[in-house]
C-alpha positions in Angstrom: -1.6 25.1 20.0 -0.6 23.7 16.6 2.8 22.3 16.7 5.2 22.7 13.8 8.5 22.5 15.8 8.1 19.0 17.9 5.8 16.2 17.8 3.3 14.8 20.5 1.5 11.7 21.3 0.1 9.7 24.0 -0.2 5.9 24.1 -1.1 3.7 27.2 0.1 6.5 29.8 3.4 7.9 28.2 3.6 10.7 26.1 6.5 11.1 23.8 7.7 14.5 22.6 9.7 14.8 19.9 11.7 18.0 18.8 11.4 17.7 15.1 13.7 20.0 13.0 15.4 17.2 11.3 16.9 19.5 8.7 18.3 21.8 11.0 19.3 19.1 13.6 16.6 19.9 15.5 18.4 23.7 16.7 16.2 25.0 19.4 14.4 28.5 18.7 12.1 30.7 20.6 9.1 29.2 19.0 10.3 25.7 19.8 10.9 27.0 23.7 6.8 28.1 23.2 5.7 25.2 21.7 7.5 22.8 24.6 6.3 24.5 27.2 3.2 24.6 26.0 3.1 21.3 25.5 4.4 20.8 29.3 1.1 22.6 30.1 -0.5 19.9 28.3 0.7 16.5 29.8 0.4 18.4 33.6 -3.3 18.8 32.9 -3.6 15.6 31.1 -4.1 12.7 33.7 -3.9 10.4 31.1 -0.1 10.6 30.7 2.3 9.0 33.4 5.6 9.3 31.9 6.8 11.9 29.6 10.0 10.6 26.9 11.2 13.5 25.2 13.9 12.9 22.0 14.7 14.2 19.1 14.2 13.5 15.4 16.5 12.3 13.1 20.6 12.1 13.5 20.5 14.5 16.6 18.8 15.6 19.8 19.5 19.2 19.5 22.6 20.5 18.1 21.8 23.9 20.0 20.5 27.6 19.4 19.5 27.8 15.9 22.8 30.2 14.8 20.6 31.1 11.7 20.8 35.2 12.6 24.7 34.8 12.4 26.8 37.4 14.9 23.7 38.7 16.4 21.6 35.5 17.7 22.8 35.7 21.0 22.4 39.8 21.2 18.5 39.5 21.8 18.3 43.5 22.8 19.7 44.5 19.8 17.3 42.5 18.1 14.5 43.5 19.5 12.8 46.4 17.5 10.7 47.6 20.4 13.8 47.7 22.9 15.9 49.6 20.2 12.9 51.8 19.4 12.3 52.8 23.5 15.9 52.9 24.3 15.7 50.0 26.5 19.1 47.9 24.9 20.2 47.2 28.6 17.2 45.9 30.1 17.6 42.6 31.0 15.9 39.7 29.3 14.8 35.9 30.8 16.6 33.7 28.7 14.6 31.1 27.0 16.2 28.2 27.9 15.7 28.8 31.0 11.9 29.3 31.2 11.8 26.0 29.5 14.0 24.2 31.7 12.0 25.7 34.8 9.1 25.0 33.3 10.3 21.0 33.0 11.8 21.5 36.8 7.7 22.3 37.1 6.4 19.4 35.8 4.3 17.2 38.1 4.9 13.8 35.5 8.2 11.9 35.3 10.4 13.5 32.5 12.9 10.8 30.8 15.6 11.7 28.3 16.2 9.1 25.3 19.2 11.1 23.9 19.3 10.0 20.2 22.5 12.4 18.8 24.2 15.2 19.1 23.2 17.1 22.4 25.1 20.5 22.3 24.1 24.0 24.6 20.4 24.1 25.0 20.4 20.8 23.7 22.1 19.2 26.8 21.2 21.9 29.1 17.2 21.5 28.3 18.3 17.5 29.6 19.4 19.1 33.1 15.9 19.3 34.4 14.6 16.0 33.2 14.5 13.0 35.5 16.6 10.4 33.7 19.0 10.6 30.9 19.6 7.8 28.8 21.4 8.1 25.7 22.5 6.3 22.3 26.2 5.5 22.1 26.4 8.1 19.0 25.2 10.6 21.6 27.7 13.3 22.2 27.2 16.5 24.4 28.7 19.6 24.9 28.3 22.2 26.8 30.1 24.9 24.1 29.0 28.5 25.4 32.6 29.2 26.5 33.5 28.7 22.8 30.9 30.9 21.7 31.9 33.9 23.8 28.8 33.5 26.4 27.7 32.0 29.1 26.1 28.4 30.5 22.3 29.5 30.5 18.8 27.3 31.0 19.6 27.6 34.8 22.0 24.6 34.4 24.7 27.0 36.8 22.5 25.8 39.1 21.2 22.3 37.6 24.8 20.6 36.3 26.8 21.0 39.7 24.3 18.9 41.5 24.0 16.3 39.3 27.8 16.1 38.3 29.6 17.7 41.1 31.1 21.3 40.5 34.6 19.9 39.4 33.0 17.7 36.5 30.6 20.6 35.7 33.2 23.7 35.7 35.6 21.2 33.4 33.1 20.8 30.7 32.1 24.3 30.9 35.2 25.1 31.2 36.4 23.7 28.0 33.5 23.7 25.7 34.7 20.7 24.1 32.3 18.1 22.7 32.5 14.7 24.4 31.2 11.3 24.1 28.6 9.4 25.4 30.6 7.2 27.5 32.4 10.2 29.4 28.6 11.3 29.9 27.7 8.5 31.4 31.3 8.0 33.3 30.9 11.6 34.5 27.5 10.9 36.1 25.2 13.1 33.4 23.4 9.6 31.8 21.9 6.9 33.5 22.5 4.6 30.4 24.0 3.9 26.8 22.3 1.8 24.5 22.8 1.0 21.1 20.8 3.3 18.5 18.1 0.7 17.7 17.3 -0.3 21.3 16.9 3.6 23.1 13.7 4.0 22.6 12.8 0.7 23.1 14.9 1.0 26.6 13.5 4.2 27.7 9.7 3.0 27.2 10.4 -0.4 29.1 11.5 2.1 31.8 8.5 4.2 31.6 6.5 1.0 31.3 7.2 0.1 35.1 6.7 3.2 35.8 3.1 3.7 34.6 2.0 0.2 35.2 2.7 0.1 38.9 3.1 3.5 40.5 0.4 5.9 41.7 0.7 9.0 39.8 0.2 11.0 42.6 2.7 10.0 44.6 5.0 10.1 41.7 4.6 13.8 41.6 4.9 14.4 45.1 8.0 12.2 45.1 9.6 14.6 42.1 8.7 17.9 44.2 10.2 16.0 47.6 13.7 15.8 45.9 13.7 18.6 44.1 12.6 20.9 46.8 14.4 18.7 49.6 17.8 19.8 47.9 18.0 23.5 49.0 16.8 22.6 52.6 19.6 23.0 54.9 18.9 20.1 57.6 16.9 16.8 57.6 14.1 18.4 59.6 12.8 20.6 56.9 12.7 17.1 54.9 11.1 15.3 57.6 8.4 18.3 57.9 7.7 18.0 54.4 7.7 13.6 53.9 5.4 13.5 57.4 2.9 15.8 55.4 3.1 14.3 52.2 2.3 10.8 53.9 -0.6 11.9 56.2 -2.1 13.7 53.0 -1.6 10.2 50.9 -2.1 7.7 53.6 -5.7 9.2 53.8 -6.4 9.2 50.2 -7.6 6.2 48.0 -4.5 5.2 46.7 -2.7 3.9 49.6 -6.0 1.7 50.3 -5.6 0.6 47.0 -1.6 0.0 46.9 -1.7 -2.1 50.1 -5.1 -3.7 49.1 -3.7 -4.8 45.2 -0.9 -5.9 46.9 -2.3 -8.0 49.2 -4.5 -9.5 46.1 -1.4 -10.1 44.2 -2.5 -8.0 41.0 -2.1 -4.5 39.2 -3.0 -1.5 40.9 -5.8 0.5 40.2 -5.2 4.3 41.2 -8.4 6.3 41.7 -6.4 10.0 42.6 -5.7 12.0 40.2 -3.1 14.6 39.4 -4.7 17.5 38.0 -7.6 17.4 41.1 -6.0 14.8 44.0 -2.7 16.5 44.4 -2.0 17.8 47.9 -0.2 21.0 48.9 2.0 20.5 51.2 4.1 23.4 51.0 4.8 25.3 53.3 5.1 23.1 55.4 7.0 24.6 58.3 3.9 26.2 60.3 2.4 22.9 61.7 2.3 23.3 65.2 3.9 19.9 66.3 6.9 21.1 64.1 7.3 24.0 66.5 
């Protein structure tokens, strides 16, 4: 897919996506949802990427839904010719921030956000899903639907209360109100503020360590480990799960290699790859010694 809405490139293992509607503040729109995901698709089959950065071009991150169709951009039945033409206006439609945040939640590669500007609806709630946040101390974020007369949306109902607790969460949703990047990172939603000049800079150093020292395999088991292991309701279903991961992975090259390049005292060497080395694990729950 050509891309006219972001921008994409891959140098020495980390990919950097970049939404790119400068002129509009980069406001999100279905074919921007499309074009992400698509590119999502790409860096999961691409074993050449280890870290995925993901900021925005210009002054913001994403100021939000592009509010171009006025009244109506937030009716999406009523603007729909084929619903209106079949009668369909109450059928019920998947919100497209949401398939783009669970298509993120999806991803097998390490997803960092280097929050450049203004981060407002989709443009915070798009964040939710992504590993880290760090963000520019010009940052601000808001999450505004309140004020708009709908809803929170992208899943975040379900992603913001776990990262922020439900009183932080339900007070910014709550209110709508646009906030700083300090109370972002006092509330828990940023790992880190950094002056403009020195984000990007930050947030490759990060992914740097990352791809320079970590098997990419286990990396993406890690990331489906923690996200999975947070709906389980006791430590055995996480201890099911972690004893199959590590039989799979302690019989696989890369924990010869880890243990061998450290005892050599140099950089790894990873032979698995993602796209054809990763294990299933799940489900997990019918070994027999679990019984």
């Amino acid at each position: 897919m050509a891309y006219e809405t972001i921008q994409y490139a891959v140098e020495d293992g980390i990919a950097t996506l970049t939404l790119n509607r400068p002129d509009r503040m980069n406001a999100f729109t279905a074919q921007m949802m499309l074009e992400m995901i698509d590119c999502f698709d790409a860096i999961d089959a691409d074993d050449a990427v280890k870290v995925v950065i993901v900021t925005g071009a210009g002054r913001a991150f994403c100021a939000g839904a592009d509010l171009g169709s006025g009244g109506s951009t937030f009716d999406y039945a009523s603007r729909n010719e084929d619903a209106r033409e079949s009668g369909k206006v109450n059928e019920i439609y998947r919100d497209g921030g949401g398939r783009l945040t669970l298509r993120i939640h999806d991803c097998k590669k390490p997803v960092i956000a280097a929050v450049n500007g203004a981060a407002v609806g989709i443009g915070v709630t798009m964040q939710l899903a992504m590993d880290i946040r760090m963000a520019s101390t010009e940052a601000k974020f808001g999450f505004v639907f309140a004020r708009r007369g709908i809803t929170p949306e992208a899943a975040s109902s379900w992603f913001l209360p776990r990262l922020v607790g439900m009183q932080q969460a339900l007070e910014w949703c709550y209110t709508g109100r646009v906030f700083p990047a300090q109370e972002a990172k006092d509330g828990g939603l940023v790992r880190s503020l950094h002056a403009p000049e020195d984000l990007l800079p930050a947030a490759r150093a990060l992914a740097r360590e990352i791809a320079d020292n970590t098997a990419p395999v286990s990396v993406a088991l890690t990331r489906q480990l923690m996200y999975r292991g947070a709906g389980f309701s006791h430590p055995m279903e996480a201890h099911r799960a972690d004893s199959r991961a590590i039989q799979f992975r302690g019989a696989q090259g890369d924990a010869k290699e880890g243990v061998t390049s450290f005892l050599e005292k140099r950089l790894p060497n990873y032979p698995n790859k993602v796209s054809s080395d990763l294990p299933d694990i799940w489900p997990h729950w019918e070994e027999p010694q679990f019984k």
